[in-house]
N, C-alpha and C positions, 0 to 999 in steps of 0.2 A: 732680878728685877723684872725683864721682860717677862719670866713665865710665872709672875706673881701678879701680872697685867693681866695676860692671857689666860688665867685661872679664874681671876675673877671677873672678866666677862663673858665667859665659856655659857653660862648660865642661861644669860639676855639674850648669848647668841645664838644658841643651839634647843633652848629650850628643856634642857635638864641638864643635871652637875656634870663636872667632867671626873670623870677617876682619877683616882692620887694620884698628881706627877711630883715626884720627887729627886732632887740630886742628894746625892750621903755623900757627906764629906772621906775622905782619905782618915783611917784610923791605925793606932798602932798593929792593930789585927790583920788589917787591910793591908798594908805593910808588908806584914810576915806573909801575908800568902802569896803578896807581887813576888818576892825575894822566891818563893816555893815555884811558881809559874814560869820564873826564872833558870831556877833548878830543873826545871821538868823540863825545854825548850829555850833555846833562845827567841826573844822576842823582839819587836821592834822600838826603839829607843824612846818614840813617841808616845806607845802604850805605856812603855812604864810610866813614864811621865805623867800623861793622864792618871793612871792608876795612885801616882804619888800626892794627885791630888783632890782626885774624889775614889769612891768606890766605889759606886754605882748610879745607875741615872732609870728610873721607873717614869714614862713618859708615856704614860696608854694615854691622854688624850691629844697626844699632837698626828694628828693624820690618821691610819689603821694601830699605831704606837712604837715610839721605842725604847728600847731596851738596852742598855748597856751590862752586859753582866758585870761580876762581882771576877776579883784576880782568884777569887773563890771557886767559884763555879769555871770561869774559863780552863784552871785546870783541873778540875772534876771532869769537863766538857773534854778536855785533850787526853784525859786518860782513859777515856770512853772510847772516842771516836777518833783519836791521834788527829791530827793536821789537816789542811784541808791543801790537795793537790795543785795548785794554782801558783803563778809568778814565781817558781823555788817553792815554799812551802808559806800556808797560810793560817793563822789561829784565828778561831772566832772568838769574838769578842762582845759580839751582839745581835737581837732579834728584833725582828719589829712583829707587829701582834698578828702577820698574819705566817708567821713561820717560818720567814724568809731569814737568811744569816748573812750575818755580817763577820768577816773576815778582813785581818790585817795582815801583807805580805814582809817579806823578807825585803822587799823595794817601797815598804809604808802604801803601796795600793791598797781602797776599801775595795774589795769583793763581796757582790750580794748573790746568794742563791738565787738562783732560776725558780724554786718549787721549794717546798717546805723541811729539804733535805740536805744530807750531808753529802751525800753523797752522787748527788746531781749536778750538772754545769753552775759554774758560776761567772757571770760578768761582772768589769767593770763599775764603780757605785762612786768613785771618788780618786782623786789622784794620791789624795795623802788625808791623814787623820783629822789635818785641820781642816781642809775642807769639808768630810761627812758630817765634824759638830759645826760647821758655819753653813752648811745646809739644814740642819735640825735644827737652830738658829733664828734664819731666815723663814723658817715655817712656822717658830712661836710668833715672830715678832711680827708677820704677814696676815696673824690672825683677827680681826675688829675687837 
């Protein structure tokens, strides 16, 4: 509801459209690949969960944008680049549009990249999964 607010007065507010934000709901496909993402790593209890309920989140007009990958790509993304070194170990999960990542730890910490890399520092972004969607949240709903 709120990002169906914030879409449609993106327009009046900003003076051109905003790009497609969209959440995808969880599908049986989607599913199969949590369960695959699964297989490849263990992951955090809350991803799945998230994952069991949407699949993905395309958010380019909230701020520079975000991203929540697909249990698809996450482990396309882990079989690429393996884990990211942080708190135990940490899977990315998401980007925001300027290339920065989002990672979820072994102790539900968000981790953002420093710089547009995998392989560079990463801090602190969230204490836990609910809080990074109730900050992206509070960004739709902040918006006029």
């Amino acid at each position: 509801m709120a990002l169906a607010k914030f879409t449609g007065s993106f327009h009046g507010t900003h003076g051109f459209p905003p790009d497609q934000n969209a959440v995808m709901l969880a599908t049986d496909d989607s599913h199969r690949a949590t369960g695959g993402l699964v297989d490849l790593t263990p992951i955090p209890s809350d991803l799945t969960a998230l994952y069991w309920v949407i699949s993905e989140a395309l958010l380019p007009g909230i701020d520079s944008g975000y991203f929540i990958h697909s249990p698809a790509t996450a482990a396309e993304h882990f079989r690429e680049y393996g884990s990211v070194p942080v708190d135990g170990e940490a899977i990315v999960f998401a980007s925001d549009g300027g290339g920065h990542l989002f990672a979820i730890s072994d102790s539900g910490h968000i981790w953002k990249s420093t710089t547009a890399s995998w392989f560079d520092d990463f801090e602190v972004a969230a204490s836990s999964l609910q809080e990074f969607l109730e900050h992206i949240s509070q960004r739709i709903t902040s918006r006029p």
